[in-house]
C-alpha positions as CSV (number, residue, x, y, z in Angstrom):
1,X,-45.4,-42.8,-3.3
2,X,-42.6,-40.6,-4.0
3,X,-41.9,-40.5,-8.5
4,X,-38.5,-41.7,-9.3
5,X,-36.7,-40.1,-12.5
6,X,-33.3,-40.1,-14.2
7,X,-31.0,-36.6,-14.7
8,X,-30.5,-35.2,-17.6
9,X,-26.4,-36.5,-17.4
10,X,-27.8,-40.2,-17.5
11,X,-30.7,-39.7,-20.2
12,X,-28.1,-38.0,-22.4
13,X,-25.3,-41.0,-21.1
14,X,-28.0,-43.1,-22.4
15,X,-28.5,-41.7,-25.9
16,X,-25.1,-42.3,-26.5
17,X,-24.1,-38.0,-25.9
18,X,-20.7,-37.0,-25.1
19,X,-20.9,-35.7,-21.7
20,X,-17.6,-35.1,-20.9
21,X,-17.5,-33.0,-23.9
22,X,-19.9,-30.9,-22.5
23,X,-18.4,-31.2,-19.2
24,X,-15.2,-29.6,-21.2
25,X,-16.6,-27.2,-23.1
26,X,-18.9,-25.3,-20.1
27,X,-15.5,-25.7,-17.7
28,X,-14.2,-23.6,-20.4
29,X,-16.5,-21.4,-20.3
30,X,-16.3,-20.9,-16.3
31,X,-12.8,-20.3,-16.5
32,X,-13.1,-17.3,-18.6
33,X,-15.3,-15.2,-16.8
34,X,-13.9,-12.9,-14.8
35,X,-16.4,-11.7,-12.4
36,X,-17.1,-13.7,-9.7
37,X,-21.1,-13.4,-9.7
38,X,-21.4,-13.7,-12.8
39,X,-19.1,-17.1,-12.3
40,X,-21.4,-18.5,-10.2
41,X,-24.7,-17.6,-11.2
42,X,-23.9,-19.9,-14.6
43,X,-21.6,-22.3,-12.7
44,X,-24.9,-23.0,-11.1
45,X,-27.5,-22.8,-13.6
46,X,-24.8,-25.6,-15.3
47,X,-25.3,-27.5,-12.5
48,X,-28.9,-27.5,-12.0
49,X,-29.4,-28.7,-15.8
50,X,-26.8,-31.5,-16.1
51,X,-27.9,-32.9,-12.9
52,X,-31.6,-32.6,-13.0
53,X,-31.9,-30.6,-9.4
54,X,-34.3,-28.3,-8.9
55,X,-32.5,-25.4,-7.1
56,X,-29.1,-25.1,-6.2
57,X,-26.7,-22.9,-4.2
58,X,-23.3,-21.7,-3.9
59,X,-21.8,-20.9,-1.5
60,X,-17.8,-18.9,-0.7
61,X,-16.0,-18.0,1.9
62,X,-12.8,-16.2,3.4
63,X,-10.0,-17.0,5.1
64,X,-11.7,-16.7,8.5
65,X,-15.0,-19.1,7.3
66,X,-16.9,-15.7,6.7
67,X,-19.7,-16.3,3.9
68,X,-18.3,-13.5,1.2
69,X,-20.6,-14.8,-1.8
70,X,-23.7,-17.2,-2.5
71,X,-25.6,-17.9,-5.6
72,X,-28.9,-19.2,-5.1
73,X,-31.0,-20.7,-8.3
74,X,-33.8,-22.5,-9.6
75,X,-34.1,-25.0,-12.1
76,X,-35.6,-21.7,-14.6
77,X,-32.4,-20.0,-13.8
78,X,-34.3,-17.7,-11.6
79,X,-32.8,-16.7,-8.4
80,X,-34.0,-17.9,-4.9
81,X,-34.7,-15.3,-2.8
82,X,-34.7,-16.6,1.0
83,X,-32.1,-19.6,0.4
84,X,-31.1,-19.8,3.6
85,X,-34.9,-20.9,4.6
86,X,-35.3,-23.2,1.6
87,X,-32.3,-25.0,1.3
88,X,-30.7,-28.4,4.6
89,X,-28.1,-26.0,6.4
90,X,-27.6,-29.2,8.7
91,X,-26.8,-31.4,5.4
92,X,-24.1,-28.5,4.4
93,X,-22.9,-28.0,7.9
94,X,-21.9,-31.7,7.6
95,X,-19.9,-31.1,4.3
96,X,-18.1,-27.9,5.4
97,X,-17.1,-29.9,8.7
98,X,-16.1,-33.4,7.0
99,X,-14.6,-32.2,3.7
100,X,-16.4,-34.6,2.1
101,X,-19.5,-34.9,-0.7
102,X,-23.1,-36.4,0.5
103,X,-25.1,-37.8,-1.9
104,X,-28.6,-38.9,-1.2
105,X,-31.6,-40.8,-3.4
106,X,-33.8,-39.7,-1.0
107,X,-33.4,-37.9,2.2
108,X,-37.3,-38.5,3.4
109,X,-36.2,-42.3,4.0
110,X,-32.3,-41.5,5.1
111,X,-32.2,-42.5,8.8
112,X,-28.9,-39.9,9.3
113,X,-31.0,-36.7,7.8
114,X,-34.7,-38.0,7.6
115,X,-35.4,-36.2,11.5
116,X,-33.5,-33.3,10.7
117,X,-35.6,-30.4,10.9
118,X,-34.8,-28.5,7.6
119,X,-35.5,-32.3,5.7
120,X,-38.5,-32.9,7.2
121,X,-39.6,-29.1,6.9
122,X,-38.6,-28.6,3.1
123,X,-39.6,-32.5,2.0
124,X,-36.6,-32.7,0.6
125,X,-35.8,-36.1,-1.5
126,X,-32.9,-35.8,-3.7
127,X,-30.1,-34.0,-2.2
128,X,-26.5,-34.0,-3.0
129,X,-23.7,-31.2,-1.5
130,X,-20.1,-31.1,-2.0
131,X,-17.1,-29.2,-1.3
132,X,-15.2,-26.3,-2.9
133,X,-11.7,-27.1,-2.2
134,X,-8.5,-25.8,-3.1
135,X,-5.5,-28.7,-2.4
136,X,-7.1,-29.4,1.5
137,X,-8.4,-26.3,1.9
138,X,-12.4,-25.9,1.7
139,X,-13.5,-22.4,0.9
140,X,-17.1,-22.8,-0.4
141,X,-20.0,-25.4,-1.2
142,X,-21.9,-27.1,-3.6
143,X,-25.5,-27.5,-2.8
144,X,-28.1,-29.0,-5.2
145,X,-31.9,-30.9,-4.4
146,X,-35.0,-31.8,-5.7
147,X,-38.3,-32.1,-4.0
148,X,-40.5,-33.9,-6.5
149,X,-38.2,-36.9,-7.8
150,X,-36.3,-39.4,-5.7
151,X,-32.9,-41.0,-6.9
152,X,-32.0,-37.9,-9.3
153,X,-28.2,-38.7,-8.0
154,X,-27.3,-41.7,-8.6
155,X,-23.8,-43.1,-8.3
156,X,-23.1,-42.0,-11.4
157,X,-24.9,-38.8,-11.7
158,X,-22.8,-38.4,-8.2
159,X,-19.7,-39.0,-9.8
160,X,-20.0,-37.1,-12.8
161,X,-21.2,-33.9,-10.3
162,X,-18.0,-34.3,-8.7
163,X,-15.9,-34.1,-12.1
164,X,-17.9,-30.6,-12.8
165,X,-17.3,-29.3,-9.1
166,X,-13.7,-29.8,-9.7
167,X,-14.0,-27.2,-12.8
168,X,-16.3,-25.2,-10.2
169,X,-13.6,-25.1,-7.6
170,X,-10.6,-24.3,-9.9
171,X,-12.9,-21.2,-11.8
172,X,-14.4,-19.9,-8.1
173,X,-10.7,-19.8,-6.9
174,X,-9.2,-18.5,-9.8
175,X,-11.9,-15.4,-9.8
176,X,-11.3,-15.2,-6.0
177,X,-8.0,-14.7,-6.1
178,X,-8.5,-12.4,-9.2
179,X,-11.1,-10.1,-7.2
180,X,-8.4,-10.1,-4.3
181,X,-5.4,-8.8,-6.2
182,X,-7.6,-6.2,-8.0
183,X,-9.0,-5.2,-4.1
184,X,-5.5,-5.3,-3.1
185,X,-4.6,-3.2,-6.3
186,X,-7.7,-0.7,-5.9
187,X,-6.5,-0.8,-2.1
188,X,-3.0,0.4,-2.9
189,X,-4.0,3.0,-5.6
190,X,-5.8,4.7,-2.7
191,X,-3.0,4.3,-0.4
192,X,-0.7,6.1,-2.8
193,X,-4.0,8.8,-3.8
194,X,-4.4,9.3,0.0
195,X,-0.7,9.6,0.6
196,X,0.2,12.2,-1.9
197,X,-2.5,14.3,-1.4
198,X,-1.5,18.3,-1.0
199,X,-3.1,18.0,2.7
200,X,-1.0,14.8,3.7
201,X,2.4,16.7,2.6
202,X,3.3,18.2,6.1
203,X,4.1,21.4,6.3
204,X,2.8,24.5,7.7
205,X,5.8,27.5,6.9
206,X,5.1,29.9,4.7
207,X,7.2,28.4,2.0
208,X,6.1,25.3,2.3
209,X,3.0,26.8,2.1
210,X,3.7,28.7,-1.2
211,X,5.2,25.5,-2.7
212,X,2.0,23.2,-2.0
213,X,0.1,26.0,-3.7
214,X,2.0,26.2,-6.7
215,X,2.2,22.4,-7.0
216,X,-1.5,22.1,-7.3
217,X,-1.8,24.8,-9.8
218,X,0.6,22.5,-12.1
219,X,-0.2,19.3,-10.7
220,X,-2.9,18.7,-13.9
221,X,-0.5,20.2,-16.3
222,X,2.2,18.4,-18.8
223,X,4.5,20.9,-18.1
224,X,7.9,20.0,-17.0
225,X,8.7,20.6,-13.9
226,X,12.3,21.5,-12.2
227,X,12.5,20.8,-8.5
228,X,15.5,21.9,-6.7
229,X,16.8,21.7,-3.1
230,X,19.4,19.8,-1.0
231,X,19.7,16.1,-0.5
232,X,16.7,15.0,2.0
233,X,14.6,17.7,1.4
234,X,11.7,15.7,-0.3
235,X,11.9,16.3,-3.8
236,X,10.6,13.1,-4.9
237,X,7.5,13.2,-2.6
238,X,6.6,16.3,-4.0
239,X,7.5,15.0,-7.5
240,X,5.0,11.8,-6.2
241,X,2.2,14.6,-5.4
242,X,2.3,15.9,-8.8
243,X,2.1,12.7,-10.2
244,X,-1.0,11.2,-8.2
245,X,-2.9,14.5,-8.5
246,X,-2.9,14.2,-12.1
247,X,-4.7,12.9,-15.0
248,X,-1.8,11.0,-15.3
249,X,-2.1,9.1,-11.7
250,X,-3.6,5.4,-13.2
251,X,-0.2,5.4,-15.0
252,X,2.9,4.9,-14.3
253,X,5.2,6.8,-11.9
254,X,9.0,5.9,-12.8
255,X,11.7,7.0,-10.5
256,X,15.4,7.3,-12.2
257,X,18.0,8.1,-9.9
258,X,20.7,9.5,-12.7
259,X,23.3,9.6,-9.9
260,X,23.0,5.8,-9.2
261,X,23.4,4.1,-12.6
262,X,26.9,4.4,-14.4
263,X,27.3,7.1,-17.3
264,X,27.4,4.3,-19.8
265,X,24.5,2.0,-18.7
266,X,21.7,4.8,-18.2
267,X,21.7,5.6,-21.8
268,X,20.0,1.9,-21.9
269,X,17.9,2.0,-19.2
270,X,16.4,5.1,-19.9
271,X,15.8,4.6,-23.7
272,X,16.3,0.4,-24.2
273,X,18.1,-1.5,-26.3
274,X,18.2,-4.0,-29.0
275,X,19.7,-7.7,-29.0
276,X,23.4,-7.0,-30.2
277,X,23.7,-3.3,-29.3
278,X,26.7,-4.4,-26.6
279,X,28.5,-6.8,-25.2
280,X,25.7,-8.6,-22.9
281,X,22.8,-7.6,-24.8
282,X,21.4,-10.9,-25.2
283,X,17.8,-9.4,-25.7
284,X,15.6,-6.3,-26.8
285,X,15.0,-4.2,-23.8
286,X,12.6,-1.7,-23.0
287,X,14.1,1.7,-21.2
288,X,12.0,3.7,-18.7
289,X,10.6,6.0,-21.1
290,X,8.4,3.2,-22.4
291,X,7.7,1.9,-19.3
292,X,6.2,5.4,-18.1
293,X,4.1,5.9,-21.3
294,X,1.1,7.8,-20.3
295,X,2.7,8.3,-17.4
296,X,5.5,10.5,-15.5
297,X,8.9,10.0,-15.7
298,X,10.5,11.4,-12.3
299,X,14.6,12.3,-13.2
300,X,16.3,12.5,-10.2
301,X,20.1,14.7,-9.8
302,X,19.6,15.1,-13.6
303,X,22.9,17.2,-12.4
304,X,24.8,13.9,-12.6
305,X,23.6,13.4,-16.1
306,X,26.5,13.6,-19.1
307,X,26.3,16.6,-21.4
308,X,26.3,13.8,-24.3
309,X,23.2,12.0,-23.1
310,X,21.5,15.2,-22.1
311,X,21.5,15.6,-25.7
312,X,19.5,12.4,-26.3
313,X,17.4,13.7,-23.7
314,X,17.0,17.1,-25.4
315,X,15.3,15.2,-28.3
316,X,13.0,13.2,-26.0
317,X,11.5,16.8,-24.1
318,X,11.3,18.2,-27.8
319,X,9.0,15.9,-29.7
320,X,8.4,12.7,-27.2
321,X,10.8,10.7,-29.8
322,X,13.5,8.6,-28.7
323,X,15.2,5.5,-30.3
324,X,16.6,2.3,-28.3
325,X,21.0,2.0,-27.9
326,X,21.5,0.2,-31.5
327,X,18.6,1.0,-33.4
328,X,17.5,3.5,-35.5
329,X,14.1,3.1,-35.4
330,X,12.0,6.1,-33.6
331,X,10.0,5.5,-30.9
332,X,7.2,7.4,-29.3
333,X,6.4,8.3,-25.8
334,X,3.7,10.4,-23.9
335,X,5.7,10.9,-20.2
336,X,5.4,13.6,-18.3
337,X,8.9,14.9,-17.5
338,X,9.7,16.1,-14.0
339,X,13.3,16.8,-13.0
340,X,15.4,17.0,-9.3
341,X,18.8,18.4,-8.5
342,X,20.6,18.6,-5.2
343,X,22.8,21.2,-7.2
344,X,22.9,24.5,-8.8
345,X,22.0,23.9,-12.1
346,X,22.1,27.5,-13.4
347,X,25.8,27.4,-11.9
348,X,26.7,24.0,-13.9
349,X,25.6,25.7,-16.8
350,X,28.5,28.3,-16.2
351,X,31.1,25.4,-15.5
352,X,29.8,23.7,-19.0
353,X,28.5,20.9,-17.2
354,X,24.9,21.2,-17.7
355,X,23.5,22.3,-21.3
356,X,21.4,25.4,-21.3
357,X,18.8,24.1,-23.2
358,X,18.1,21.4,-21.7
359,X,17.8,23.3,-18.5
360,X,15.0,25.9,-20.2
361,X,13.1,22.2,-21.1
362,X,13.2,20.7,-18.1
363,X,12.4,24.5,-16.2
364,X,8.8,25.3,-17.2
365,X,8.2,25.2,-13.6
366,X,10.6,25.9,-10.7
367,X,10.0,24.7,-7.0
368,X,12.9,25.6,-4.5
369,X,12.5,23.3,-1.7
370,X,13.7,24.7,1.5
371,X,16.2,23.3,3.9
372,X,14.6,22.1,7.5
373,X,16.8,24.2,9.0
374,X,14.9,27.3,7.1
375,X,11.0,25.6,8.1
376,X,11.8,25.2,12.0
377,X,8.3,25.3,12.7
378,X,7.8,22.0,10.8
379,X,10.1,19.8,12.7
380,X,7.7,19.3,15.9
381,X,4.9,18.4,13.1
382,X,7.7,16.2,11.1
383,X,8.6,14.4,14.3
384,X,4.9,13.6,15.6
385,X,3.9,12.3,12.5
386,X,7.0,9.7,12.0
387,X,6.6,8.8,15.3
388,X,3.3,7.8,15.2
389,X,4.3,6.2,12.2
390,X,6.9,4.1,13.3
391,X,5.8,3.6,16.7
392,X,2.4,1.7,14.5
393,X,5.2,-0.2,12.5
394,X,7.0,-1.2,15.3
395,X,3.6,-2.8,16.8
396,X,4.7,-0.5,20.2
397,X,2.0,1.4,22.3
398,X,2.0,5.5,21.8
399,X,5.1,7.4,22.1
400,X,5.3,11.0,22.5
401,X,8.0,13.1,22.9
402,X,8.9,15.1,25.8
403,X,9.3,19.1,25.5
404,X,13.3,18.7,26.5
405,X,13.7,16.3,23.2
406,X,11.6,18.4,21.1
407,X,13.5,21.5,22.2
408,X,16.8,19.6,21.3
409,X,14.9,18.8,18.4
410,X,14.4,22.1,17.5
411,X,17.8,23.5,17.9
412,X,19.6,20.9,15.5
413,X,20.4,22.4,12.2
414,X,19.6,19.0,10.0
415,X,22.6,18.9,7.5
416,X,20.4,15.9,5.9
417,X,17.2,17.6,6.1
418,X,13.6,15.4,6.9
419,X,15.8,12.4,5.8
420,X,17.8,12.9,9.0
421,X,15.3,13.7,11.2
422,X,13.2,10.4,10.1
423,X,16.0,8.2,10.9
424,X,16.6,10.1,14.1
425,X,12.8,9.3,14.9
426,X,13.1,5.5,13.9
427,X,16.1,5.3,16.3
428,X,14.0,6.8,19.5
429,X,11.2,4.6,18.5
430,X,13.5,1.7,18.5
431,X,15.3,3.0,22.0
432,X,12.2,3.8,24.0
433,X,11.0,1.5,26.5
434,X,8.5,3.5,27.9
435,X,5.5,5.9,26.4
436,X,8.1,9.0,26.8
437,X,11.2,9.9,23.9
438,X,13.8,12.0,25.9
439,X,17.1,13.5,24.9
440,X,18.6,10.4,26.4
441,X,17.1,7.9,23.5
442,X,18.5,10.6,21.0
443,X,21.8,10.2,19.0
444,X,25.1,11.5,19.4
445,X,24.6,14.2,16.5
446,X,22.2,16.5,18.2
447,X,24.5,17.4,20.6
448,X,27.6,18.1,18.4
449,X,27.0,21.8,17.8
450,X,26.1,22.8,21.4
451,X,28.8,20.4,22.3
452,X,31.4,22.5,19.9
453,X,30.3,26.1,21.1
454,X,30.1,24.8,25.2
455,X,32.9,23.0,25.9
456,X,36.7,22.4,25.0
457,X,36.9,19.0,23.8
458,X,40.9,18.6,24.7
459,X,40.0,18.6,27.8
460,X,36.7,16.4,28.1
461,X,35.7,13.3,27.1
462,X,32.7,13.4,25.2
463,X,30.6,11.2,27.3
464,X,31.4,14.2,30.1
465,X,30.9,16.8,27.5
466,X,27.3,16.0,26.3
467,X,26.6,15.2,29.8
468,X,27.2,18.8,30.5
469,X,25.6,20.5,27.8
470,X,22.5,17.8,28.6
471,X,22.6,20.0,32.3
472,X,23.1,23.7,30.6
473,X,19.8,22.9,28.8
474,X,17.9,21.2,31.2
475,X,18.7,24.1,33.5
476,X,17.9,26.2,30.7
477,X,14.6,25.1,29.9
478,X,13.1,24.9,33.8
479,X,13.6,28.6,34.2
480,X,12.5,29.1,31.4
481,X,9.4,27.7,31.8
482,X,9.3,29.3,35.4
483,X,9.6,32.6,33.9
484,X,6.5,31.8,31.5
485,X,4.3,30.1,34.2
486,X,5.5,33.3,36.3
487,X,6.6,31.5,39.2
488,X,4.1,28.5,39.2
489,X,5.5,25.7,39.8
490,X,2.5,23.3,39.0
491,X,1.7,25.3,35.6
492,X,5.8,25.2,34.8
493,X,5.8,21.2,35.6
494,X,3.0,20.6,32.9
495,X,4.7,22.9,30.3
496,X,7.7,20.7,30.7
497,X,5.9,17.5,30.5
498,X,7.0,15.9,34.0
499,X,5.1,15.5,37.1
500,X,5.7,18.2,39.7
501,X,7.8,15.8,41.8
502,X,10.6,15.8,39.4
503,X,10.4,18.7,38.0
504,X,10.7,19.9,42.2
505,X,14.2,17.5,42.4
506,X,15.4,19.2,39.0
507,X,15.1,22.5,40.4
508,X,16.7,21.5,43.9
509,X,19.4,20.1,41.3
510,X,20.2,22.8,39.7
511,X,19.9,25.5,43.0
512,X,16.7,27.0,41.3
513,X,14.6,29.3,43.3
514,X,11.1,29.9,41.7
515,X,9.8,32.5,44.2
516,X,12.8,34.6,42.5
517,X,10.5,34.2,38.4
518,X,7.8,35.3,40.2
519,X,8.9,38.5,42.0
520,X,11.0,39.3,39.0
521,X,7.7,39.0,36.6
522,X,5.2,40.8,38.9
């Protein structure tokens, strides 16, 4: 004859205890902790105690029903070892499918679960499971027995497990979505790590060479750092590489574009202000020197900034002290300082529009950046790469570019740099409807200069025009590659990317005899 005996919640109901005090005051607890093991090892061990179960289990899961976490324990808070083989799978399989709690007195005697294998295996008596859930959503389970006692959950006992579940569910979600930001955090901190790594900056010419090297010599510095170069050339991804390759990379990288923000609001932003200091100052402000404490501080066409506020920035590089628009009060920072201009500074400092010594603060470090027109070689390892990038973005199978694009590619002088060529990428990407970019899925710009230096555009229109400098090149490039392949016209076809039944109709096209390569290069 099975023993019958009361829980804990009813003999202390019955002494007269506050439960729901103590329901209170350990749902407090739960809500605090922060890890989620740690969560549910005492959202258990809670359980098991004010219920009078023996052993209980949680269990969590993701999105896609996946088991992510489970907490197994026993009345000693000990943990169970083989839960799975100890515990009614069929009693939570019934929970996780109905949404709904199952309570049973004793399941030995319970015609719906007394055949079930895992009851009959396990002797199990008291039993009660419920759900996690989060408004209809169920993401985990509450399992709780006992083996030695029947009717441990009673109605009551039931009902008063179902008020602590409810502080179970909202703790286990809250830490959930707590470990999912900080994986989503930890997830992007790599991202930005793996990004702006020296080896992910593309760019095999010399000088780009030269300027990787010197970056990672001062990457781990707190030396200012000047970068210079035209508009598209990359200045802030190298400014980004210094940054993330630092001691400084868990803080804060600010970007300022100086050139963006009107003279007399960047004073504010990049210092602060206090309520009252001007009209619509309705609040203390922090600038972006606070906000990139411990940080870096990236100042971009710093050639756009005032003299008079350079002066206020002159203080800053100095002694790291700076005081918000309409306060004297000094502030402190710790920012790394690293400059860009798309202009001559040294020459502005002739004109009297940069200050001199603000130049030799910001200058402890130089890097030229090179126009793409001077790294040539980079532009076919440029265009690959964004192309494989937007071609992912664009959810579109793999694109490659044929040799005629890249060699139109190659001839373009880039008067907006990489910033050019990635929009000119994003446009063939967009354009293509098959695996192959040609010069036909590429803008009007490439053409211009050959177009210029080709033709007379009085008497063309340019549709005709580009046609015709499209037919130089082709015709260009063929026997070109027949004087490479010496003559072969199967080798020549593969250097050109196009089968040799085309590449046959472009030379019948363009009255090209390949037996004439051959003799010529023997």
């Amino acid at each position: 004859m099975n023993k019958t005996k009361k829980s804990l919640f009813v003999e202390s109901h019955n002494k007269g205890g506050n439960i729901y005090q103590q329901l209170f005051e350990i749902g407090k607890r739960l809500l605090t902790e922060s890890e989620v093991d740690k969560m549910l090892s005492s959202a258990i061990d809670s359980a098991i105690q004010i219920s009078g179960a023996e052993r209980g289990m949680i269990i969590l899961f993701d999105d896609k029903g996946e088991k992510i976490f489970q907490t197994a324990r026993k009345l000693n808070s000990e943990n169970l070892h083989d839960p799975e083989f100890e515990i009614s799978q069929s009693i939570i399989n019934t929970v996780i499918a109905e949404h709904k709690a199952i309570c049973i007195e004793n399941a030995l005697e319970t015609s719906k679960y007394k055949k079930k294998k895992s009851v009959e295996k396990l002797k199990l008596l008291s039993v009660i499971c419920l759900p996690l859930l989060h408004g209809n959503k169920l993401f985990g389970v509450v399992y709780l027995d006992n083996r030695t006692f029947t009717g441990i959950f009673q109605p009551e006992t039931c009902r008063f497990v179902k008020e602590f579940t409810n502080f179970i569910s909202l703790a286990a979600y809250q830490a959930l979505e707590r470990k999912k930001l900080q994986n989503q955090k930890n997830e992007l901190e790599e991202e930005l790590r793996g990004k702006y790594k020296f080896e992910s900056i593309i760019g095999h010419h010399p000088k780009m060479v030269e300027i990787l090297k010197l970056v990672s010599q001062v990457a781990d510095t707190d030396a200012t750092v000047l970068i210079q170069g035209e508009t598209g050339t990359g200045k802030e991804l190298i400014a980004q590489a210094l940054h993330y390759n630092s001691s400084r990379k868990d803080k804060p990288f600010v970007p300022v574009n100086c050139g963006a923000i009107p003279e007399h609001l960047l004073e504010s932003e990049l210092f602060g202000h206090v309520r009252g200091a001007f009209t619509g100052a309705i609040k203390d402000k922090a600038g972006w020197f606070e906000s990139a404490n411990g940080g870096t501080i990236f100042l971009d066409e710093i050639n756009d900034m005032s003299p008079a506020l350079q002066v206020r920035l002159l203080r800053v590089l100095q002694t790291g002290e700076y005081s918000r628009v309409g306060s004297t009060e000094i502030c402190y920072c710790d920012v790394r300082v690293v400059s860009a201009s798309s202009k001559n500074l040294q020459q502005l400092i002739k004109t009297g529009d940069f200050r001199e010594e603000v130049y030799y603060r910001l200058n402890v470090v130089e890097i030229e950046l090179p126009p793409l027109r001077d790294r040539t070689s980079d532009i076919p390892l440029l265009a690959r790469f964004y192309l494989k990038e937007f071609t992912k973005q664009a959810g579109k199978k793999k694109l490659s570019l044929s040799v005629n694009a890249e060699s139109l590619l190659l001839s373009y002088n880039y008067p907006g740099n990489i910033r050019e060529l990635v929009n000119i990428i994003q446009r063939t990407v967009i354009l293509a409807e098959e695996d192959l970019v040609d010069v036909s899925h590429l803008p009007a710009s490439i053409f211009q200069n050959q177009i210029s230096t080709k033709t007379d555009c009085k008497t063309e229109t340019f549709q005709i025009a580009k046609q015709r400098v499209l037919e130089d090149f082709e015709k260009e490039f063929i026997i070109n590659t027949l004087k490479i392949s010496n003559g072969n016209i199967t080798q020549a076809a593969k250097m050109s990317g196009m089968n040799v039944k085309n590449f046959f109709v472009k030379m019948k096209k363009y009255g090209i005899k390949p037996g004439f390569y051959k003799q010529k290069n023997s």
